[in-house]
C-alpha positions as CSV (number, residue, x, y, z in Angstrom):
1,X,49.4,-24.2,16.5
2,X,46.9,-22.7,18.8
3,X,43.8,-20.5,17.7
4,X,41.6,-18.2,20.2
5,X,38.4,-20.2,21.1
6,X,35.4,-18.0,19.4
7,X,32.3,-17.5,20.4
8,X,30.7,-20.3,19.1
9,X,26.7,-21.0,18.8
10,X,25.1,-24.1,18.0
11,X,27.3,-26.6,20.3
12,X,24.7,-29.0,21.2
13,X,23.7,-29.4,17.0
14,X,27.5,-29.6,16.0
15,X,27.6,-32.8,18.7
16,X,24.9,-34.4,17.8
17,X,26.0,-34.8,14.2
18,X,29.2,-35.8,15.4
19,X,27.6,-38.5,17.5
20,X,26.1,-39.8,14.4
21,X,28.6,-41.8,12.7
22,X,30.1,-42.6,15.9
23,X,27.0,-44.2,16.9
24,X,27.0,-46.2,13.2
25,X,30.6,-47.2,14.1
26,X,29.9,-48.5,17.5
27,X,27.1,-50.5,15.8
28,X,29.4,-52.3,13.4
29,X,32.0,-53.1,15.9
30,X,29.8,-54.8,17.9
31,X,28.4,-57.0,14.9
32,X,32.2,-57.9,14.1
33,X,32.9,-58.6,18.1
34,X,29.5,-60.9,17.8
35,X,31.3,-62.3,14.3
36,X,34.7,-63.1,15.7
37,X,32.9,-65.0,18.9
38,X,31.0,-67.3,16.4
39,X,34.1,-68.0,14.7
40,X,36.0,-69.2,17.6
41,X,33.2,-71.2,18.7
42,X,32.8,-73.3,15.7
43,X,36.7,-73.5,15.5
44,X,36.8,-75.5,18.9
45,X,33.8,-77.7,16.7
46,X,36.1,-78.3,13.6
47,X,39.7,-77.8,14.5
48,X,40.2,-81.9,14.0
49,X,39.1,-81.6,10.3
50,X,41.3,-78.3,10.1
51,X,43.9,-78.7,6.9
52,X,47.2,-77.8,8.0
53,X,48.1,-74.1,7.3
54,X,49.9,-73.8,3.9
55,X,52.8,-71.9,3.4
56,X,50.1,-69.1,1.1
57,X,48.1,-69.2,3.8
58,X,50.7,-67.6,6.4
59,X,51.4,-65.6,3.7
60,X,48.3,-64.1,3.9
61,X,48.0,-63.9,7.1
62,X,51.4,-61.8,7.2
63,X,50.0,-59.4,4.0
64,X,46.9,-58.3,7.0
65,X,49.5,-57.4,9.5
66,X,51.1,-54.8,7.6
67,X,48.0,-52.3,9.1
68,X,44.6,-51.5,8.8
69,X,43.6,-49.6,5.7
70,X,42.3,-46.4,6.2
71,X,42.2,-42.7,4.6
72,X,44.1,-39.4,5.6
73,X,44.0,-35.8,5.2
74,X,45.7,-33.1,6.2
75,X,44.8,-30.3,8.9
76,X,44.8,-26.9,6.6
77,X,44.8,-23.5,7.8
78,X,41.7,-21.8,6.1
79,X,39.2,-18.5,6.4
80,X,36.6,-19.5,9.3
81,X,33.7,-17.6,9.5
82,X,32.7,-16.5,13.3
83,X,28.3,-17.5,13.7
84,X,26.2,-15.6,15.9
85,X,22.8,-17.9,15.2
86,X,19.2,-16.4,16.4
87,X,15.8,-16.1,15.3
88,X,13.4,-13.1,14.6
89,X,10.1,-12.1,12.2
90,X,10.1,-11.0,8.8
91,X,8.6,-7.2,9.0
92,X,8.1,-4.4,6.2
93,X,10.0,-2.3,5.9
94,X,7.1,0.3,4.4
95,X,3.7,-0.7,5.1
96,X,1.3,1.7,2.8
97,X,-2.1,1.7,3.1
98,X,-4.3,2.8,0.5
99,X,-7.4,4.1,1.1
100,X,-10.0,5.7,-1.2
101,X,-10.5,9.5,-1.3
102,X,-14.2,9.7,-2.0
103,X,-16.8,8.2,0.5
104,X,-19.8,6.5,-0.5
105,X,-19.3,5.3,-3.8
106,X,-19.6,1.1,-4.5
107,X,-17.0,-1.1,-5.5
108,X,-17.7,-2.1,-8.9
109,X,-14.2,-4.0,-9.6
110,X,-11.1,-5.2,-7.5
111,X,-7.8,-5.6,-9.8
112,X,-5.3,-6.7,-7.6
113,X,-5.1,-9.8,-4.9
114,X,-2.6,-10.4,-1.9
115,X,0.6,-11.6,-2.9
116,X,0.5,-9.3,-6.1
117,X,3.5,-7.0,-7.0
118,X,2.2,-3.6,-8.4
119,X,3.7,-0.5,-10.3
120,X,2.9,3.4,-8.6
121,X,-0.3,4.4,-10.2
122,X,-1.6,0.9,-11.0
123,X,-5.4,0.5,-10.9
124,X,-6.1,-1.8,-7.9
125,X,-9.9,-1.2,-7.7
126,X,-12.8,0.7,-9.8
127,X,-15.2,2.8,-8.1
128,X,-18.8,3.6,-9.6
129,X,-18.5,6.7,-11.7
130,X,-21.5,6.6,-14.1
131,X,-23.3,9.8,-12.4
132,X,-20.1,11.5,-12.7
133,X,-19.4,10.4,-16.3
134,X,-22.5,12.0,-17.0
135,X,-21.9,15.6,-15.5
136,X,-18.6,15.2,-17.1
137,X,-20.3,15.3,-20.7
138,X,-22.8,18.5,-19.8
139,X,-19.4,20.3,-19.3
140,X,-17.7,19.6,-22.2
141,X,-20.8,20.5,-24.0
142,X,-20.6,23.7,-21.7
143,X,-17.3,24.3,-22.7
144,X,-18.2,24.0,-26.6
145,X,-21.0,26.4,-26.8
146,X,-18.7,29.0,-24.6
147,X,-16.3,28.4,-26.7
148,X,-18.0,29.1,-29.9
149,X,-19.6,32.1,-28.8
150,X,-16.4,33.6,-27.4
151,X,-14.8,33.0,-31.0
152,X,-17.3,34.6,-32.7
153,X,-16.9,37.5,-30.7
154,X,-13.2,37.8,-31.4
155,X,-14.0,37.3,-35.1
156,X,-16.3,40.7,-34.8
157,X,-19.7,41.8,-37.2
158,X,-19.6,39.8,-40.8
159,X,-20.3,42.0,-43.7
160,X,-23.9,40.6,-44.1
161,X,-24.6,42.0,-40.6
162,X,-23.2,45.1,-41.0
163,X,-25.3,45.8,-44.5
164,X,-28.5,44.3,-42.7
165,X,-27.6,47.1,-40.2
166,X,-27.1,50.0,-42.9
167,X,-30.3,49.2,-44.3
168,X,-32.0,49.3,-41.3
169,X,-30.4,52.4,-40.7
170,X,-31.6,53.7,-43.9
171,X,-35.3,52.7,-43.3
172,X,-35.2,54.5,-40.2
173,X,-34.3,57.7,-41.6
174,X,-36.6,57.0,-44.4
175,X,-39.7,56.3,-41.7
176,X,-38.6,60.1,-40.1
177,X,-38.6,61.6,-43.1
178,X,-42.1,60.7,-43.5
179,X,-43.2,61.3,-39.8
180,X,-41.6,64.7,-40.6
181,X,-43.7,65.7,-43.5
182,X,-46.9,64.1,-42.0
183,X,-46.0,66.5,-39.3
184,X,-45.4,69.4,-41.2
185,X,-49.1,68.5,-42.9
186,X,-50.8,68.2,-40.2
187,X,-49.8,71.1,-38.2
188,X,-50.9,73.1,-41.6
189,X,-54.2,71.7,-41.2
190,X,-54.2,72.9,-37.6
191,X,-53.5,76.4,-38.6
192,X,-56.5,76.0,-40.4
193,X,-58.8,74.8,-38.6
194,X,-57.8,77.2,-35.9
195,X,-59.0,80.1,-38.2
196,X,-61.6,78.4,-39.2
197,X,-63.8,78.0,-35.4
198,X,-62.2,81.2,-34.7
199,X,-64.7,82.6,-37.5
200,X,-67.1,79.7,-36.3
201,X,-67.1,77.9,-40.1
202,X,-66.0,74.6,-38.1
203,X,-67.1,73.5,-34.5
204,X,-64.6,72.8,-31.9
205,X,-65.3,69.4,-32.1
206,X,-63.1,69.5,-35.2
207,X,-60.5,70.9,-34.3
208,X,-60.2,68.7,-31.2
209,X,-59.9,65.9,-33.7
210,X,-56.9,67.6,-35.8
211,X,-55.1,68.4,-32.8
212,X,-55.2,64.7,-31.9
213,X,-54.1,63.8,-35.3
214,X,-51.2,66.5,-34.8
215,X,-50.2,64.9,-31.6
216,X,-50.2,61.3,-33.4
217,X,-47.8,62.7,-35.8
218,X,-45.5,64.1,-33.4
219,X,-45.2,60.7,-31.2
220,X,-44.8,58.7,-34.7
221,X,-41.8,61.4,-35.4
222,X,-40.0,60.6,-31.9
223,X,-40.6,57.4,-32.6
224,X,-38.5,57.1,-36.0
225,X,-36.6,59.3,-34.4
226,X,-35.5,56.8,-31.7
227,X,-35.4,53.8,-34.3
228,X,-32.9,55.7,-36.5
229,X,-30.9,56.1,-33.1
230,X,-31.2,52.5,-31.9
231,X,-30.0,51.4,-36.1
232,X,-27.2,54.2,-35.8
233,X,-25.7,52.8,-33.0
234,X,-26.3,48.9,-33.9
235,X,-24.5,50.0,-37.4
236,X,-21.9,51.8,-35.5
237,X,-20.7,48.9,-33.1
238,X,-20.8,46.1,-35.6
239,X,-18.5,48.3,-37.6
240,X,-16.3,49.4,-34.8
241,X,-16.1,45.3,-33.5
242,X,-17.2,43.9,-30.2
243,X,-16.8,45.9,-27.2
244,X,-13.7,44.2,-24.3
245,X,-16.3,44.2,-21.8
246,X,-18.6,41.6,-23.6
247,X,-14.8,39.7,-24.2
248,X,-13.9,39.9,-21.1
249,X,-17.4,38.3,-19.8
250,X,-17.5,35.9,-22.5
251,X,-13.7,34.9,-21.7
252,X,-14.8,34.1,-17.7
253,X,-17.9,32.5,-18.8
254,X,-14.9,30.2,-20.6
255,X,-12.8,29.8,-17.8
256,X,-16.0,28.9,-15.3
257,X,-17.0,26.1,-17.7
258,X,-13.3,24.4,-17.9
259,X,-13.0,25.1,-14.1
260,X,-16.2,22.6,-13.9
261,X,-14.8,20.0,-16.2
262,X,-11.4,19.7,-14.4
263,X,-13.7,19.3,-11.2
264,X,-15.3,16.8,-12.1
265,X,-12.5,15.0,-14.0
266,X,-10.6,15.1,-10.2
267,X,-14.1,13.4,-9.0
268,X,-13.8,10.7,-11.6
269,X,-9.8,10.3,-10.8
270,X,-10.5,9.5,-7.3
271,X,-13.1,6.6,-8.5
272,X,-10.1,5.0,-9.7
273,X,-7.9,3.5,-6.3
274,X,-4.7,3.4,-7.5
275,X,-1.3,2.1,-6.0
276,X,0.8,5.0,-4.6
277,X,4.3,3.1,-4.5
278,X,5.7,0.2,-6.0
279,X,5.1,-2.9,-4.4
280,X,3.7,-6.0,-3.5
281,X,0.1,-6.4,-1.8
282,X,0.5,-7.3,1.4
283,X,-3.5,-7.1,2.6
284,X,-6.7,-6.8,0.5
285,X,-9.6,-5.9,2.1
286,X,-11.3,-4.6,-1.1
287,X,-14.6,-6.4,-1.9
288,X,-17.1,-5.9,-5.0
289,X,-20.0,-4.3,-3.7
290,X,-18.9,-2.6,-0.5
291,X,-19.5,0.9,-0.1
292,X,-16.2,3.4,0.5
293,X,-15.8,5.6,3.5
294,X,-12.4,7.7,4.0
295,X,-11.6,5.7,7.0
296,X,-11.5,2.1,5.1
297,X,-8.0,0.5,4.5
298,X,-9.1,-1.3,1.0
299,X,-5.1,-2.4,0.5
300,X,-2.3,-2.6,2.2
301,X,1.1,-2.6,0.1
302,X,4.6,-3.3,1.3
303,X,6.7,-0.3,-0.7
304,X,8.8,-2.0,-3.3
305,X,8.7,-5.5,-1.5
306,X,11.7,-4.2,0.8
307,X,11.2,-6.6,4.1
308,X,13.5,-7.0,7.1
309,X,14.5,-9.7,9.2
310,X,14.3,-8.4,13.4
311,X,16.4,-11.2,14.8
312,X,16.8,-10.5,18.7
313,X,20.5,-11.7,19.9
314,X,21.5,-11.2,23.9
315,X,22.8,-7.7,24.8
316,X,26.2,-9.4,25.5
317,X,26.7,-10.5,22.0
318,X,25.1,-7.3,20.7
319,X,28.6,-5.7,19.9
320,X,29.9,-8.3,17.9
321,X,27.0,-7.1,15.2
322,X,28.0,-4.4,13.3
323,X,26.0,-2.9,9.7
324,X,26.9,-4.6,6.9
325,X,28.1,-7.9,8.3
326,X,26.2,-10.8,5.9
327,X,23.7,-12.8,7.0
328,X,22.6,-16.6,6.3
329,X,18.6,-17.2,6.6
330,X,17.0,-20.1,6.9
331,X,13.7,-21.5,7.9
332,X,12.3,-24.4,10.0
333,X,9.5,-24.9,8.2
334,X,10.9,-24.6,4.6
335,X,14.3,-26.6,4.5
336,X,14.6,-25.5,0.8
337,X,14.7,-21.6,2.2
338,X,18.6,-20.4,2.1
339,X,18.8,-16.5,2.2
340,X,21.5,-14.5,2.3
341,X,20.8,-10.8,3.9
342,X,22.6,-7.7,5.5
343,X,22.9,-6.0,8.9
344,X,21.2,-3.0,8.2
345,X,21.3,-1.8,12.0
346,X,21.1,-2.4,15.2
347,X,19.0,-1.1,17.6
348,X,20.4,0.9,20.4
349,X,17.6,0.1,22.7
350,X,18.1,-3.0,24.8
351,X,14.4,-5.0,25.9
352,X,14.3,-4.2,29.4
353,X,13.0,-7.9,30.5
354,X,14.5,-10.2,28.0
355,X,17.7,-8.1,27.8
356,X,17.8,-9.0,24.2
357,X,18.8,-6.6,21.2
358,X,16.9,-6.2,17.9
359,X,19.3,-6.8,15.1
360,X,17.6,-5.5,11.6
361,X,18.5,-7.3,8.7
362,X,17.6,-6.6,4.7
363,X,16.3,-9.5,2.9
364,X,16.5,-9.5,-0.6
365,X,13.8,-8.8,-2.7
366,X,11.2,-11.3,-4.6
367,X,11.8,-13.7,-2.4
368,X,8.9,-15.4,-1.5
369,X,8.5,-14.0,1.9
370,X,5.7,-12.5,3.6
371,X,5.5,-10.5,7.1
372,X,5.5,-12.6,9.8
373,X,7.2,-15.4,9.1
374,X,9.9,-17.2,11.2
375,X,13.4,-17.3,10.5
376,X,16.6,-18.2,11.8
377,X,19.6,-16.1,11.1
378,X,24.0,-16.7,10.9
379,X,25.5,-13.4,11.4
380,X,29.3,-13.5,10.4
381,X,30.6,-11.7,13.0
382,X,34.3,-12.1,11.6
383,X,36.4,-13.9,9.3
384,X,40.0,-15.3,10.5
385,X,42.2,-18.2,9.9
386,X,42.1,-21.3,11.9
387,X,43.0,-24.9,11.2
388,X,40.3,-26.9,9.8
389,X,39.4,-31.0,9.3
390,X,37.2,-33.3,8.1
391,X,34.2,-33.9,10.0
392,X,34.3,-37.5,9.9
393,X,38.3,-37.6,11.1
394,X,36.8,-36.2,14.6
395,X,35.1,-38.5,17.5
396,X,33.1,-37.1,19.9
397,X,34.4,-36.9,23.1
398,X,32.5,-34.2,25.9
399,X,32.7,-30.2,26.5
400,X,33.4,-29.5,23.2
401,X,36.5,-31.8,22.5
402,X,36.9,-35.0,20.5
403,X,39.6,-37.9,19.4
404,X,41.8,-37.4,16.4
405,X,44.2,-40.3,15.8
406,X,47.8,-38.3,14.0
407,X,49.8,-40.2,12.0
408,X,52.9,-40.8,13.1
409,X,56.4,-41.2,10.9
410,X,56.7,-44.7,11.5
411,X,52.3,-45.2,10.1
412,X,51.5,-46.0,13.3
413,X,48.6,-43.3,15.4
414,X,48.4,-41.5,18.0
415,X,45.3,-40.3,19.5
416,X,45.2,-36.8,20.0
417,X,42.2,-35.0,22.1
418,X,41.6,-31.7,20.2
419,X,39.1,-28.9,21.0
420,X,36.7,-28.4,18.3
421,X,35.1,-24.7,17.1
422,X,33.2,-23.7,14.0
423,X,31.6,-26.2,12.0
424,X,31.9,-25.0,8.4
425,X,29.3,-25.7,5.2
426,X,31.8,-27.9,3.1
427,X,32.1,-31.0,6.0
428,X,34.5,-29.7,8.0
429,X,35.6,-28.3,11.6
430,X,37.5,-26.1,13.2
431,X,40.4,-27.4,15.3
432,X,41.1,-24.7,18.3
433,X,43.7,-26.8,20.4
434,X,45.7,-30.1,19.8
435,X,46.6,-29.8,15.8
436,X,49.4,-27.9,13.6
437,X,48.6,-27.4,10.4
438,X,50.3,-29.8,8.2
439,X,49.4,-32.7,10.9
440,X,48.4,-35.8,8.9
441,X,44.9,-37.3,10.6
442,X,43.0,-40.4,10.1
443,X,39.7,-39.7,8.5
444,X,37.8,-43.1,7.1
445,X,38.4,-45.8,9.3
446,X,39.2,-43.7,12.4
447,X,36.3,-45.7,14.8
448,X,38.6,-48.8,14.4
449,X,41.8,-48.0,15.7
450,X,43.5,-47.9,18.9
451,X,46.1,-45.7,20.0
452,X,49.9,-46.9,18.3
453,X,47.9,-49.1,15.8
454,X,49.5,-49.3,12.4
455,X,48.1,-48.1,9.3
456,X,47.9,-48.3,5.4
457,X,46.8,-45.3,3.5
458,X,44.3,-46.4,0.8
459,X,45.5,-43.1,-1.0
């Protein structure tokens, strides 16, 4: 049965391994040619002191001409998986940098190296706060004292207050009752005194002086007058409570001093560099004693350790690639390195130069990799059936074809050129031309025989 020839990468690699155990046969056949010659040699020395054969011996002989022992498999029709091989660099996917906020603060503390994975809101670095800490506490204490006085304004005049302000209301009235009646006394004595120079019993000296003394009294009157007022109206707002203007002004005073605290507790946030995503550090150029400025990088972070693969294939092969195909990675300089990613897309812009295409694949995560490495990539570009063989059962011949020797009814072997595909992870090959599946083909042993020889299967 004939299969479609696919489009098959990696000719020249799948040859040389083929060429490898043909070149260990070709060794040993020559050190059994160089064995056989020796033996006939010496034979022509020592075939006078030869016994005669003995009737076991031909036996023997006869037992070795039955065929040469070898073993054999079958060609099976299995899945093949269709390779489109070619390299590329591991990128991010997200590249965040982080950056400080507030500019010229030192570096006190770094958290966080390269390499590191990190949660959103992690501390990566400590900036120096201790002004700020301290500007922080006169707030609070701000807050406190407005705070207190605003309560006690809501909780209005205490009874001692009001009492302390009816006495003082009483001692007012109590100092105009006296200023009245030193009034009324004095003005008596004016009367008199009046009379009096008018007959010229006093001189007018006198009676200057009581009208000064009259005048005193009056002014000590308005006086009490105007401290009975002032107690009134003290007494009368402790009992009717404090006013909502003073509320109101104490209540602003309030929200001023918490306004400052939440200021200043933003300034003391942005001290603290933190991680804005998930992920792992990809760069840190944070260093204890720098100074910050706004345009500084201190980290860069790779968002959630997502990275890609941008493998470049040739624009003919391009639309065999489609999203979602899987993808085998390995590496060059890691032999231990066996990924397995996923075509996330393919971009629709062609290099102009090269002519290649930039095939995006998604690695999976935490797995050691870092951007800029070198891979090389298997896309499966299909899956189909096709007849498949042991490696070893094939001999390399040129252009892609090699030398299977069938077994034929009568144990004897043909040899058969086939055409030669995919080379598959378990040891074996794809046959494209010159099998059936079913065909029984030699696969130990297979460097030793000849075309019609006969065989014995050790199996």
């Amino acid at each position: 049965m004939n299969s479609p020839k696919p489009e098959s990468q990696g000719v020249t690699g799948f040859k040389f391994k083929l060429l490898q155990p043909f070149f260990r046969h070709k060794t040993l056949l020559l050190g059994i040619a160089i064995g056989l010659g020796l033996a006939v040699i010496g034979s022509r020395f020592f075939v006078s002191d030869a016994p005669e054969t003995s009737p076991a011996t031909v036996a023997e002989t006869t037992s070795s001409d039955k065929g040469r022992t070898v073993t054999t498999a079958e060609v099976e029709l299995t899945s093949v998986r269709r390779m489109l091989e070619a390299t590329g660099s591991v990128v991010a996917q997200e590249l965040i940098p982080v950056q400080s906020s507030t500019n010229s603060l030192q570096i006190v503390q770094v958290l966080a190296e390269e390499g590191d994975r990190v949660q959103a809101g992690q501390l990566l670095a400590q900036l120096d706060n201790s002004v700020l800490r301290a500007q922080y506490q006169q707030a609070q204490a701000a807050v406190a004292r407005t705070e207190a006085r605003l309560a006690e304004l809501r909780a209005g005049a205490r009874s001692e207050e009001i009492a302390r302000a009816q006495q003082a209301v009483n001692s007012a009235k109590a100092g105009v009752r006296r200023a009245e009646a030193d009034l009324a006394l004095i003005e008596k004595r004016v009367e008199r005194n009046q009379l009096l120079e008018t007959e010229g019993a006093i001189a007018r000296d006198r009676l200057d002086e009581i009208l000064n003394q009259a005048q005193t009294a009056q002014a000590t009157l308005e006086q009490e007058k105007a401290r009975l007022q002032e107690a009134r109206e003290t007494l009368a707002e402790l009992q009717r409570g404090t006013r909502p203007e003073t509320l109101d002004q104490a209540e602003a005073q309030l929200a001023e001093a918490k306004s400052q605290v939440q200021l200043i507790t933003a300034q003391l946030e942005d001290t603290r560099v933190t991680a804005p995503r998930s992920g792992v550090i990809a760069e840190r150029n944070a260093k204890v004693g720098d100074v910050t400025a706004g345009s500084n990088t201190l980290f860069t972070i790779i968002e959630d350790g997502r990275l890609d693969l941008h493998l470049q294939v040739p624009e003919t092969q391009r639309p065999a690639v489609q999203p979602g195909q899987p993808v085998r990675v390995t590496s060059d300089a890691d032999p231990n390195l066996r990924l397995v990613g996923r075509v996330k897309r393919v971009d629709p812009v062609i290099e102009e130069q090269s002519r290649l295409a930039t095939v995006r694949v998604q690695l999976p995560q935490d797995a050691g990799l870092q951007p800029g490495m070198f891979l090389r990539g298997q896309i499966v570009t299909s899956t189909s059936p096709g007849l498949t063989i042991p490696i070893d059962a094939a001999l390399p011949d040129d252009n892609n074809e090699a030398t299977v020797f069938v077994v034929q009814p009568d144990e004897t072997v043909k040899a058969t050129t086939v055409t030669l595909g995919e080379i598959l992870a378990d040891n074996r090959v794809e046959v494209l031309e010159g099998l059936e599946a079913g065909d029984r083909i030699v696969v130990q042993g297979a460097a030793y025989l000849k075309d019609g020889d006969l065989i014995v299967d050790s199996e």
